[in-house]
N, C-alpha and C positions, 0 to 999 in steps of 0.2 A: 644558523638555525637549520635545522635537518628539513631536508623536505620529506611530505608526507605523500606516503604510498599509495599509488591508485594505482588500481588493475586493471591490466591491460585487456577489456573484454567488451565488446558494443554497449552502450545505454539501452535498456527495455525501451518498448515504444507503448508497451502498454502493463499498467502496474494495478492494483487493486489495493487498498488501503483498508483495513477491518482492524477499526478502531472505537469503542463506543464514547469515551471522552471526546465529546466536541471541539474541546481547545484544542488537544493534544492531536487528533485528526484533524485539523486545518492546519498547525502548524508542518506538519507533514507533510500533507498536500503542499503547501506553500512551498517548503523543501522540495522537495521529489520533483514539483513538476520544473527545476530548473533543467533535470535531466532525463527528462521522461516524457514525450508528447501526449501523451494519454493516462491522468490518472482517476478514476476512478474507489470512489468509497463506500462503504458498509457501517453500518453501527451495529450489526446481527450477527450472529450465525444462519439465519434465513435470509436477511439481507444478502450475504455473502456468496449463499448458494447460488442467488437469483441472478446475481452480477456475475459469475463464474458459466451461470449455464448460457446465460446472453451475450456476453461479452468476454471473451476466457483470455484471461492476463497472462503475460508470459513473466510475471513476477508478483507474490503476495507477499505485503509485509502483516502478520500476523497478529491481533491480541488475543493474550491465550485465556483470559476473564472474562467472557464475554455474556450480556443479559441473558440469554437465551442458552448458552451452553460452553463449553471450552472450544478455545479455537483450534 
């Protein structure tokens, strides 16, 4: 079986999560934080801003539908 590719680059220590599905943003979070000391979430796009201006991630994983606007 082939093994599978990972890049060679540091884990984020801090990620931000903007997701408005509740299931689907925990199951992420559950993911991510294997590799990521710090993750942080959003269900906004003002959510988003607010955790960005307080706390600024050096990684976002993105929804681009989001209640309030496009991500």
């Amino acid at each position: 079986m082939p093994q599978a590719f990972v890049p060679d680059w540091p884990d984020p220590e801090r990620l931000l999560v903007v997701e408005d599905d509740d299931s689907l943003r925990e199951t992420l979070v559950h993911t991510l934080s294997t590799v990521c000391r710090s993750v942080r979430t959003a269900a906004t796009v003002a959510d988003a801003e607010r955790e960005v201006a307080q706390h600024p991630p050096e990684l976002i994983v993105l929804d681009l539908g989001l209640p309030d606007g496009d991500g």
